[in-house]
N, CA, C and O of each residue as an XYZ file, in Angstrom:
560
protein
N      38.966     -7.135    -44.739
C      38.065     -6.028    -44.731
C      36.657     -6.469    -45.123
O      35.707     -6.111    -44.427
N      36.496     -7.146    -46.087
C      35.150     -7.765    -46.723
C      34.444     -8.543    -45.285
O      33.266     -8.346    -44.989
N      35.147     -9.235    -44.652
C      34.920     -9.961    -43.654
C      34.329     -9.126    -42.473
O      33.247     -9.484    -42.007
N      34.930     -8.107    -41.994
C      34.359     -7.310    -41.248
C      32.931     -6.480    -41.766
O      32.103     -6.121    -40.929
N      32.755     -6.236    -43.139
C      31.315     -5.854    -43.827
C      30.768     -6.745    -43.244
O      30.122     -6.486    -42.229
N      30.879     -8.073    -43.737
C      29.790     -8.936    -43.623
C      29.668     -9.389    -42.258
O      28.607     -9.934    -41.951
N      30.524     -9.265    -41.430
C      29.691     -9.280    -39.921
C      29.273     -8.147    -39.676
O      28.298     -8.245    -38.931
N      29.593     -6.726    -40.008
C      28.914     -5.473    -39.356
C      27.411     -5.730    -40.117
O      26.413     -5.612    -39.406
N      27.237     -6.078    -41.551
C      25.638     -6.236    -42.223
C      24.827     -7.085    -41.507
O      23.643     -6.790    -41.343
N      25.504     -8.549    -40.858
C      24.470     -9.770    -40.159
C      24.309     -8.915    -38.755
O      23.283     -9.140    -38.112
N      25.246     -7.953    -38.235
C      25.264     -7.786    -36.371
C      24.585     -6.959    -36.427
O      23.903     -6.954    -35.401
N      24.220     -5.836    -37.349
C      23.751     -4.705    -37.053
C      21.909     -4.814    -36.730
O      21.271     -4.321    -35.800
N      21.397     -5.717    -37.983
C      20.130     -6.064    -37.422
C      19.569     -6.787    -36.339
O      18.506     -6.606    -35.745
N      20.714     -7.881    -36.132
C      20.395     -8.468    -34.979
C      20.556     -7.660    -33.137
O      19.939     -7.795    -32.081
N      21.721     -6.848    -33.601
C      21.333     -5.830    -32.127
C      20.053     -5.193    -32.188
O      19.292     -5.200    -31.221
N      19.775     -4.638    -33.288
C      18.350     -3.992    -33.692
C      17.151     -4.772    -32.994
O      16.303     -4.118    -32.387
N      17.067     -6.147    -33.070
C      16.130     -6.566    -32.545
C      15.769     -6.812    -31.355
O      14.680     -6.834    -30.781
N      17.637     -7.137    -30.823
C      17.875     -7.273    -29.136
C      16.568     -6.053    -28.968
O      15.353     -6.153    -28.799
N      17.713     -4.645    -29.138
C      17.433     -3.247    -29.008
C      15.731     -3.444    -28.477
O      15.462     -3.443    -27.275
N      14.711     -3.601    -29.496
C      13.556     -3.565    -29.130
C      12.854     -4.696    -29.051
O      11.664     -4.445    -29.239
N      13.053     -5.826    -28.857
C      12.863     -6.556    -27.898
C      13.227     -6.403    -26.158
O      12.563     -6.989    -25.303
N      13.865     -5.915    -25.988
C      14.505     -5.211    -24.772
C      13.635     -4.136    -23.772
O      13.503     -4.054    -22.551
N      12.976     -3.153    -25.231
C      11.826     -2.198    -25.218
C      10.493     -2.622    -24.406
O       9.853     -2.191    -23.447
N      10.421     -3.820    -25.416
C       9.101     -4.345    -25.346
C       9.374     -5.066    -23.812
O       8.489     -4.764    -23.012
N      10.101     -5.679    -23.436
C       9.835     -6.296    -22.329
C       9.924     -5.486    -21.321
O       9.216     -5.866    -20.388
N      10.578     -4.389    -21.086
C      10.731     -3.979    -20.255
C       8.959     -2.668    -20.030
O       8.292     -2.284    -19.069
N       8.944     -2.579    -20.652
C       7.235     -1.710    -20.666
C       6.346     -3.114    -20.233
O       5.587     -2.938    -19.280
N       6.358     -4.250    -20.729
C       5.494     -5.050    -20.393
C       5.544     -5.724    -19.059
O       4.477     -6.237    -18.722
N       6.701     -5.857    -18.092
C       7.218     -6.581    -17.124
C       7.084     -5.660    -16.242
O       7.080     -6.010    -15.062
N       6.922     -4.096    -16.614
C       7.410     -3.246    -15.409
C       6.350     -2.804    -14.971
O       5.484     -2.300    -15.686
N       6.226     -3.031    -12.841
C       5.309     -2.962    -12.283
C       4.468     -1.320    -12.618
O       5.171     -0.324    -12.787
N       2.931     -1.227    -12.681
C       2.912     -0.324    -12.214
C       2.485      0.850    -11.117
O       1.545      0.828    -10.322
N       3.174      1.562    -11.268
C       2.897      2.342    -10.096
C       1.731      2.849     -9.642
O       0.790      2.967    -10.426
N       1.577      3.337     -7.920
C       0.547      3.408     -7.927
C      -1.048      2.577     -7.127
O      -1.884      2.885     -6.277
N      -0.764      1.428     -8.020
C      -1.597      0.033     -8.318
C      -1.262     -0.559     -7.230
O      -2.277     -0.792     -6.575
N      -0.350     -0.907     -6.734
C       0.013     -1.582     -5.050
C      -0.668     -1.026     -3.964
O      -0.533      0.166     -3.687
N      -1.463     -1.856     -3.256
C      -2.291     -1.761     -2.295
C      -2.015     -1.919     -0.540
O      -2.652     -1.755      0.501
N      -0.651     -2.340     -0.973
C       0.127     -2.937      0.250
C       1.760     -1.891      0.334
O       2.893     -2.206     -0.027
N       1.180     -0.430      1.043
C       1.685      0.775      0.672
C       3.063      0.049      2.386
O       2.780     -0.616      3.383
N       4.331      0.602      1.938
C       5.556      0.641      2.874
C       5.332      1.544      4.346
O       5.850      1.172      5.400
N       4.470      2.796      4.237
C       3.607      3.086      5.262
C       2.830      3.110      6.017
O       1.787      3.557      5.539
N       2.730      2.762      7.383
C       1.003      2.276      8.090
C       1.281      3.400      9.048
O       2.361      3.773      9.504
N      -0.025      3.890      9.268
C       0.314      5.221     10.511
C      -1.137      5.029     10.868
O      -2.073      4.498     10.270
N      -1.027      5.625     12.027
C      -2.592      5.459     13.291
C      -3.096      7.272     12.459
O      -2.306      8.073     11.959
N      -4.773      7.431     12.599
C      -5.364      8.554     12.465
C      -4.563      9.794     12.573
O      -4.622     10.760     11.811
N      -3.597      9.609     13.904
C      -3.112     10.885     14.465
C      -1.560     11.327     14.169
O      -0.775     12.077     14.750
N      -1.490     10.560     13.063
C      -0.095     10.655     12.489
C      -0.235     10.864     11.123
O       0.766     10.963     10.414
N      -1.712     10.967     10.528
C      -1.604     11.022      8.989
C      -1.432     12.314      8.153
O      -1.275     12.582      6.962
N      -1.548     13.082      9.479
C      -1.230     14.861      9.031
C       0.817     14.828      8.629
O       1.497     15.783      8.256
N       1.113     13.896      8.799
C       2.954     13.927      9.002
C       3.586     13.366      7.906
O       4.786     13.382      7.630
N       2.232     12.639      7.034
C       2.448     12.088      5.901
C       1.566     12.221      4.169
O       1.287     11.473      3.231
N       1.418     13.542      4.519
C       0.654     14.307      3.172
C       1.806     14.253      2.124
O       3.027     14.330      2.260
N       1.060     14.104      1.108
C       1.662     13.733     -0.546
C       2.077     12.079     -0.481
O       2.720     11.708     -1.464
N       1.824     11.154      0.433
C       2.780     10.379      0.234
C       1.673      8.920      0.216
O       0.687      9.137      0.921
N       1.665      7.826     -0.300
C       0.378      6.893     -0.262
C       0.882      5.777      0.712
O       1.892      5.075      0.666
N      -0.322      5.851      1.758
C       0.240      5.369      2.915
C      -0.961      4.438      3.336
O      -1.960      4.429      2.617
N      -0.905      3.571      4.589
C      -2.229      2.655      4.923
C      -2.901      3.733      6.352
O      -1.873      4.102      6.920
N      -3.524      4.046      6.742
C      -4.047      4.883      7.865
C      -4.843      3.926      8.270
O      -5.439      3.195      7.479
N      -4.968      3.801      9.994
C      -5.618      2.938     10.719
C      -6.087      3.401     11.904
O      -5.403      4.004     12.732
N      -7.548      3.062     12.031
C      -7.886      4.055     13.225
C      -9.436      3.232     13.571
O      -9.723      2.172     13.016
N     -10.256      3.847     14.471
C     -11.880      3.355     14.816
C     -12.601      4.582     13.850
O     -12.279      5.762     13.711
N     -13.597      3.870     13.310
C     -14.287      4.814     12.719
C     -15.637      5.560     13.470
O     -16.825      5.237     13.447
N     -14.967      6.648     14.115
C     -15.812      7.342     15.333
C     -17.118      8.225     14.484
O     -18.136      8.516     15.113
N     -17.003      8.515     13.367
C     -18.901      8.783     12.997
C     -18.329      8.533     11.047
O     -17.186      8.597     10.594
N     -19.588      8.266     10.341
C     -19.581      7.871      9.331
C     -21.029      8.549      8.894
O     -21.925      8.312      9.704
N     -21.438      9.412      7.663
C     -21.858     10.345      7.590
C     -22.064     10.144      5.678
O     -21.175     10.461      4.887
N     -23.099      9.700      5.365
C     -23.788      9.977      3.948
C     -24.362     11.103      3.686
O     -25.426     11.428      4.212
N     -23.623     11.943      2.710
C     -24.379     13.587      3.195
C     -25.081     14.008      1.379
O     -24.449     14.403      0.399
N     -26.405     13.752      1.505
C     -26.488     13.740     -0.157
C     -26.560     15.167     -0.248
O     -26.420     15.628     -1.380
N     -26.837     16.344      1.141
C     -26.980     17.618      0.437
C     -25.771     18.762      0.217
O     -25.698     19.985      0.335
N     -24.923     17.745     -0.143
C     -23.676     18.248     -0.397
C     -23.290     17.650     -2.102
O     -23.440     16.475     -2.435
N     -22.682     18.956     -3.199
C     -22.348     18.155     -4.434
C     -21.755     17.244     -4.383
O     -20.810     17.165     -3.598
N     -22.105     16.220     -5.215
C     -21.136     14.822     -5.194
C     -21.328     13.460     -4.017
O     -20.721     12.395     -3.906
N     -22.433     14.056     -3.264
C     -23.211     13.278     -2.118
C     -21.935     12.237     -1.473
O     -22.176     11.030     -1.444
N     -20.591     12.736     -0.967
C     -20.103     12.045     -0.314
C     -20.056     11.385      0.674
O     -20.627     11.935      1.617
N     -19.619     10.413      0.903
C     -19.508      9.593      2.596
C     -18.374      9.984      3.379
O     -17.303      9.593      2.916
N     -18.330     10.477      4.166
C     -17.359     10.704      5.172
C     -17.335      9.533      6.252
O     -18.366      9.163      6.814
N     -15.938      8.913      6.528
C     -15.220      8.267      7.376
C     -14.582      8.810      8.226
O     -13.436      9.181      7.972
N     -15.048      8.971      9.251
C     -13.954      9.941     10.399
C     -13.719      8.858     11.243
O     -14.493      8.103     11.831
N     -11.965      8.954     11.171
C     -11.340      8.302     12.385
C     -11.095      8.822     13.482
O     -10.642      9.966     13.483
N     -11.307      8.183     14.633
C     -11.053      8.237     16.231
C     -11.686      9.616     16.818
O     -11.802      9.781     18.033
N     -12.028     10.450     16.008
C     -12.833     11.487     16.751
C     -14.678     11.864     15.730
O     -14.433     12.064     14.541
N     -15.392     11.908     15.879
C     -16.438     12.559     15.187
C     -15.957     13.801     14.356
O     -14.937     14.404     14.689
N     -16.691     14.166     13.292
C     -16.307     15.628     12.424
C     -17.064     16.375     14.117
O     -17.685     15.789     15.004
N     -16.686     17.752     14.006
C     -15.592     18.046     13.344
C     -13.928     17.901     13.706
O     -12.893     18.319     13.186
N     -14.188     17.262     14.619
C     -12.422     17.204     15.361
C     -11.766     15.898     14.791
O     -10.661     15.850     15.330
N     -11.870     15.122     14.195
C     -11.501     14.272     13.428
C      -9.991     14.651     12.957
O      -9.623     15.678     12.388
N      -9.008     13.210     13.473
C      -7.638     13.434     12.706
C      -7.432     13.176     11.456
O      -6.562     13.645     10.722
N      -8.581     12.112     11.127
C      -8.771     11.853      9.869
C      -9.516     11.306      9.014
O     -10.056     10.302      9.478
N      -9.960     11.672      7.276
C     -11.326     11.324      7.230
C     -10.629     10.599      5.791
O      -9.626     10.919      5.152
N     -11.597      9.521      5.599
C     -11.798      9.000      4.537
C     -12.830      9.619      3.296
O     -13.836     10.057      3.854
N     -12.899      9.763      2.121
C     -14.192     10.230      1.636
C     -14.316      8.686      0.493
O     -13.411      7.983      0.046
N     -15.492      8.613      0.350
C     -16.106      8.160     -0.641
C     -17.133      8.965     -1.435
O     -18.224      9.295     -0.969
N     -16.719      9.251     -2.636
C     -18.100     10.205     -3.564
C     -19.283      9.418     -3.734
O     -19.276      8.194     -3.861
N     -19.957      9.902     -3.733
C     -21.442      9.178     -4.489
C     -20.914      8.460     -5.843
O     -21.144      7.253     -5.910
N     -20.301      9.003     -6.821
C     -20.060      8.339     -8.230
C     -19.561      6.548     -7.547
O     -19.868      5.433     -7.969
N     -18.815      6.917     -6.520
C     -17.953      5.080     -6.022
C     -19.142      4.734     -4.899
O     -18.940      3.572     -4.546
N     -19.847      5.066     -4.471
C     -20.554      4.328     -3.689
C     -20.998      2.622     -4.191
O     -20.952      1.594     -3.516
N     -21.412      2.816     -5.581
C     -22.017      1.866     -5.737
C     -21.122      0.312     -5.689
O     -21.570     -0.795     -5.391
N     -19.807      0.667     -6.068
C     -18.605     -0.654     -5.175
C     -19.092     -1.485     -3.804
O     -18.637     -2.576     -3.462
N     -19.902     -0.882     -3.246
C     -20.094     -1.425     -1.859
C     -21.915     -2.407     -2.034
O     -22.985     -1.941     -2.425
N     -21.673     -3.453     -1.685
C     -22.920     -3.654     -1.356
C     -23.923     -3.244     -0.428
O     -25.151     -3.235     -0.512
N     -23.029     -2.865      0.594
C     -23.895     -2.517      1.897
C     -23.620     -0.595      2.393
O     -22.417     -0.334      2.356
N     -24.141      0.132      2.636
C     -23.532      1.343      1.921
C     -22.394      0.997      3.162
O     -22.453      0.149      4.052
N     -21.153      2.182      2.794
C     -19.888      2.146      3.696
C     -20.297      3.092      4.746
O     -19.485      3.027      5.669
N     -21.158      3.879      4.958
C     -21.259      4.687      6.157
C     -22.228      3.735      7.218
O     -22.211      4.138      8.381
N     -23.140      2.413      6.922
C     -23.395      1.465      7.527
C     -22.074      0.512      8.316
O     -21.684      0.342      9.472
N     -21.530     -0.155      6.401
C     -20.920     -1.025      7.112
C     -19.970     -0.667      8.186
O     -20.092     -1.129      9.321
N     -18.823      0.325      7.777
C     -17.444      0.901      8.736
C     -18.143      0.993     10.159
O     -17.727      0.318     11.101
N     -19.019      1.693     10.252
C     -19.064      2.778     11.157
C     -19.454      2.074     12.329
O     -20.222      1.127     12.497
N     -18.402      3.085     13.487
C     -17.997      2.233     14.717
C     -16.744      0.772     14.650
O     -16.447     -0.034     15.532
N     -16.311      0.889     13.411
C     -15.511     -0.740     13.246
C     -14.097     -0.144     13.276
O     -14.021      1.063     13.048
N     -12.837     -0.899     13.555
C     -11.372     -0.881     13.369
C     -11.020     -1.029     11.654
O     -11.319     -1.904     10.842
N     -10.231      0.280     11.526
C     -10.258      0.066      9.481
C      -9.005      0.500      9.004
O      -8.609      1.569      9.468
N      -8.322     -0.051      8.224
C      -7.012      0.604      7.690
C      -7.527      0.821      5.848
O      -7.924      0.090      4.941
N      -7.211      2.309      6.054
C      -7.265      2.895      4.487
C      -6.065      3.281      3.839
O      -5.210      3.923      4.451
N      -5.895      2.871      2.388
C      -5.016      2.813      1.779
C      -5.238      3.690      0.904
O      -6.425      3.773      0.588
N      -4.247      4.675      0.170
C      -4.306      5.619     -0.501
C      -3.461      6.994     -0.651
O      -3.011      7.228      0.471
N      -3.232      7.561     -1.160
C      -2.210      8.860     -1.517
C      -3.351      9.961     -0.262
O      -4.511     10.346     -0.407
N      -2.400     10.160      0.851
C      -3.186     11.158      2.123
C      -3.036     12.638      1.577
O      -1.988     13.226      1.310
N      -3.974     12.969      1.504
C      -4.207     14.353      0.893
C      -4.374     15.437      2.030
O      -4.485     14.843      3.103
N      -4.415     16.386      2.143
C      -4.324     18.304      2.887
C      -5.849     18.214      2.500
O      -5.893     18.209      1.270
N      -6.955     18.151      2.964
C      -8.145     19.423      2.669
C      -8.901     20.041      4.321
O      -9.503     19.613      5.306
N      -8.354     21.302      3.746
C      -8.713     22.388      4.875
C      -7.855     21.395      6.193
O      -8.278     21.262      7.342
N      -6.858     20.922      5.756
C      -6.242     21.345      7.301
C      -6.133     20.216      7.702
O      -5.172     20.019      8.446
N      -7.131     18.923      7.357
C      -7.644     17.579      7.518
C      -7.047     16.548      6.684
O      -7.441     16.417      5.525
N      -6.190     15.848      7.133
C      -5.468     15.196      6.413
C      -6.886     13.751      5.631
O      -7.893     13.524      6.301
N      -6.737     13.251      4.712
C      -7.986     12.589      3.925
C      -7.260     11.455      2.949
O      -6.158     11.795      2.520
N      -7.712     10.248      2.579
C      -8.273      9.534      1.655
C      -8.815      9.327      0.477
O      -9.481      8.292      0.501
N      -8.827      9.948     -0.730
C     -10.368      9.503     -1.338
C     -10.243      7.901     -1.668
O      -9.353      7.218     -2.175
N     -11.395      7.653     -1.207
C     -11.444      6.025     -1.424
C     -12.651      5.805     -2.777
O     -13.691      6.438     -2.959
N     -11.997      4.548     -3.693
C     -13.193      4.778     -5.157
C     -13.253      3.385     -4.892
O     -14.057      2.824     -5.637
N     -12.571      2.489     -3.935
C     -12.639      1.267     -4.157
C     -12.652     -0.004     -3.049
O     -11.530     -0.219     -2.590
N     -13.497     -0.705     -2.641
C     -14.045     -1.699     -1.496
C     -12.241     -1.827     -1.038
O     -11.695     -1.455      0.001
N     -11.732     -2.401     -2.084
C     -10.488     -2.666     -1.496
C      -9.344     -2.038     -1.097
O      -8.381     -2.745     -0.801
N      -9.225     -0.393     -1.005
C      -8.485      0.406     -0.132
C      -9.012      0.205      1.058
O      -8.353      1.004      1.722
N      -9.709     -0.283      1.763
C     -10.374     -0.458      3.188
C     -10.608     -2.303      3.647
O     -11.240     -3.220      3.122
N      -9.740     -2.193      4.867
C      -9.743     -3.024      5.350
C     -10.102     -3.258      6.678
O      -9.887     -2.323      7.450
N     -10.786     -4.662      7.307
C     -11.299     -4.261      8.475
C     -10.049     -5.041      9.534
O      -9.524     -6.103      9.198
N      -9.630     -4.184     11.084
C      -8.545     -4.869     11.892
C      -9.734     -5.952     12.628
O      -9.374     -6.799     13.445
């Protein structure tokens, strides 16, 4: 009986440490979400209405590109394969992320082949992007 004390007194701390050591690695090792840029979805402009809520790559020509400062938040609009307003789909960049770009993005994109990466959002009907960062956008 004494014998079994004295291994339950040495085992009990040492699972203890497994225990949170276990903790710790697993919060520190585990990817996170989100943060992956290289999304399991790629869909053309005219398919990105089929994939709202979900973070996907969208790829299309960027048919007009549009710096609009007299709007709050002076966004850039990216419209793929059609001009606003018939556009299947738009990218936005706010004024606050513009400054990521060296060259503004309604220069550089516009008219170019581009895949955008990002959680595709519903506004008014228009399936969208918000892009805060050079590297959700890539050129084909």
């Amino acid at each position: 009986m004494r014998s079994l004390r004295k291994w339950i007194k040495y085992l009990f701390p040492v699972l203890v440490v497994i225990l949170l050591l276990g903790l710790i690695f697993s919060r520190v090792y585990q990817p996170e979400s989100g943060s992956n840029l290289d999304p399991q979805v790629r869909v053309n402009a005219f398919e990105a209405s089929d994939h709202i809520g979900i973070t996907a790559e969208v790829c299309g020509r960027v048919a007009s590109a549009e710096y609009v400062t007299m709007v709050v938040g002076d966004p850039t609009f990216l419209n793929l394969e059609q001009p606003h307003p018939d556009q299947p789909f738009t990218a936005i960049i706010w004024g606050e992320d513009r400054h990521h770009w060296q060259t503004p993005p309604d220069q550089l994109y516009n008219n170019r082949e581009i895949c955008v990466t990002g959680q595709i959002e519903n506004h008014e009907g228009t399936p969208q992007i918000r892009v805060t960062s050079p590297e959700q956008i890539r050129e084909r």
